[in-house]
Structure formats: C-alpha cells, structure tokens
N, C-alpha and C positions, 0 to 999 in steps of 0.2 A: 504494500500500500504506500504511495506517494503520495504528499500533501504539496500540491501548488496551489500559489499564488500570482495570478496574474495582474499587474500592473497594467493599465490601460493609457492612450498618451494623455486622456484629461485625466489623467491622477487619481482616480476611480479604482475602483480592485475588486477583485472575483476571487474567491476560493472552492476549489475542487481538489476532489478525494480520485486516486485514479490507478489502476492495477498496474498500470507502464512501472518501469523504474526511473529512479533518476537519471541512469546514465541515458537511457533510451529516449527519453523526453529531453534531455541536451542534447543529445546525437541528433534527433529529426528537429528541432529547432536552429539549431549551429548548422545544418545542410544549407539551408537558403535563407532564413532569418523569418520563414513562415511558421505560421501554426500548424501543426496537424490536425487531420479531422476530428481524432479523436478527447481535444479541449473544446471545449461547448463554450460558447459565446454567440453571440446574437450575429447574423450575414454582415450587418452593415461591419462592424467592426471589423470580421473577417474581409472581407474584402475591401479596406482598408489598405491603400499602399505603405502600411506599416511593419518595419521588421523589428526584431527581437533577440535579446540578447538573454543568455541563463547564469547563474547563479543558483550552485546548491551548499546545502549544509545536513549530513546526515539524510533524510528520505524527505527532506524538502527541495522543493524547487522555488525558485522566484524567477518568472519571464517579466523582463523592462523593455520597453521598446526604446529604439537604438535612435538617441537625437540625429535627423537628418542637417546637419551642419548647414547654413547659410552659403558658408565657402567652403570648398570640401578639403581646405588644407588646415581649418583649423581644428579635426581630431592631431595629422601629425604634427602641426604646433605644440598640441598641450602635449603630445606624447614626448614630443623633443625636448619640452621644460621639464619633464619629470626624469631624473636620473635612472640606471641601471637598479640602482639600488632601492628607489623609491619604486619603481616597477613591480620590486619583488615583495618588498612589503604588502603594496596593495595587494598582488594576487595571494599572501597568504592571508590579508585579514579578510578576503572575498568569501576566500574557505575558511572564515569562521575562527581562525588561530587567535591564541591570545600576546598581548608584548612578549611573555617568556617565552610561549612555544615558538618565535617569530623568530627570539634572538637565538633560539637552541637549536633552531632548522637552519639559517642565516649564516650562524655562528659569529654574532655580534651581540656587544653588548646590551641588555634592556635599554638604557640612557639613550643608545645612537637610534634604537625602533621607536621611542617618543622624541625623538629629534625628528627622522624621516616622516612618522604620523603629523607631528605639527607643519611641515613644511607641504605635505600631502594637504591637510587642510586647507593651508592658506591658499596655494599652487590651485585647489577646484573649489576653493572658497565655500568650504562647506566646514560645518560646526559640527560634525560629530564621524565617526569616523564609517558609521553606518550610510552616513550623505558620501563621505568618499565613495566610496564602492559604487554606492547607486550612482553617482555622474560620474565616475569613471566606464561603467556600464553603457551608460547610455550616451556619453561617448565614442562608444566602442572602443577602448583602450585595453580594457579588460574583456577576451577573449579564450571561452573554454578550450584546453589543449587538451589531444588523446581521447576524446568523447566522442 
C-alpha cells in the first residue's frame, strides 16, 4: 500500500491510497512527467499540459508539478548557484535524512550541513527546509535517479 499525495499547480492537494509501489509510481511519473491512468483526478487536470516531478519517503509519495520557467535557463541558473555540495544535501534531505544522517552519508561535519541548509535556504528563498525540497522540485533541480 502506497500513500500519495498529489500537489496540484493551484496548490490544492488530493490524497490517495494505491497498491503500485513507490518505486513504480516514480518510475511511470519520471518516464515523461505525466500521470498515469491509474491516479484518479478529474480530465481537466489530467489533460492539463502539466508535468511532474516525485519525491518519496518510506511508502509515501509526493507528485509537485514541475514550475514551467519563464526563461528556460533559469532552472540551470539556480542549479549553477547551488554548489556540488549543496546539490547533495538537498537530495538527501528530499529523502527524508536528518543533519547527522546527512553529515554520516557526506562525511562532513553537522556544523558544515547547517551551513549548506542555510545557504540552500537563502539560494531558493524558502524558510524551512521542507520549502527547499519543494522548489527545488519544482524547479526541477531535484531529479529521481535509478527509479
């Protein structure tokens, strides 16, 4: 049993209960940034030129639709402002990691992962490290690998 939640672009949200697994519901979302038939949502939505980006944690899912950029260079803008090393942060607090597990996967200190998270912060101008993830997300910057 997988618990998704879907994020809609008006900021709306739907939760469904669904037998797929996580990886399987990233796998056919990460193919072309579409829904599958099997998440239930209303036609207009669906056919929506809206794509999607996933985010799991344990037998959750979270689908964001993936901000269509004004300019389309300013995903690699902000990805270029973010370092190697802030990159990696972000994908492991996407997965849910805490500062220790961050700095013990890393192998850097706690001090220097509250250094990267505040500069992550400032860098997508969000106040909590949960808004990182989600506009990074929907920037498309953060990208599920291997699914």
């Amino acid at each position: 049993m997988t618990h998704l939640i879907l994020i809609n672009p008006n900021n709306s949200f739907a939760y469904q209960k669904l037998t797929q697994s996580s990886q399987m519901i990233v796998k056919d979302v990460c193919m072309d940034g579409k829904l599958p038939d099997y998440i239930k949502m209303n036609e207009c939505m669906r056919n929506a030129s809206v794509k999607y980006t996933a985010s799991t944690w344990q037998d959750w899912v979270v689908l964001l639709p993936v901000d269509q950029p004004e300019n389309k260079d300013e995903c690699l803008a902000m990805e270029r402002r973010l370092t190697m090393r802030q990159l990696d942060v972000l994908e492991c607090l996407s997965r849910g990691l805490t500062g220790k597990q961050i700095a013990g996967r890393l192998s850097i200190h706690q001090r220097s992962v509250s250094l990267h998270i505040s500069a992550l912060k400032q860098k997508l101008n969000a106040n909590t490290t949960a808004e990182c993830v989600q506009k990074a997300a929907r920037l498309g910057i953060l990208k599920p690998d291997g699914w």
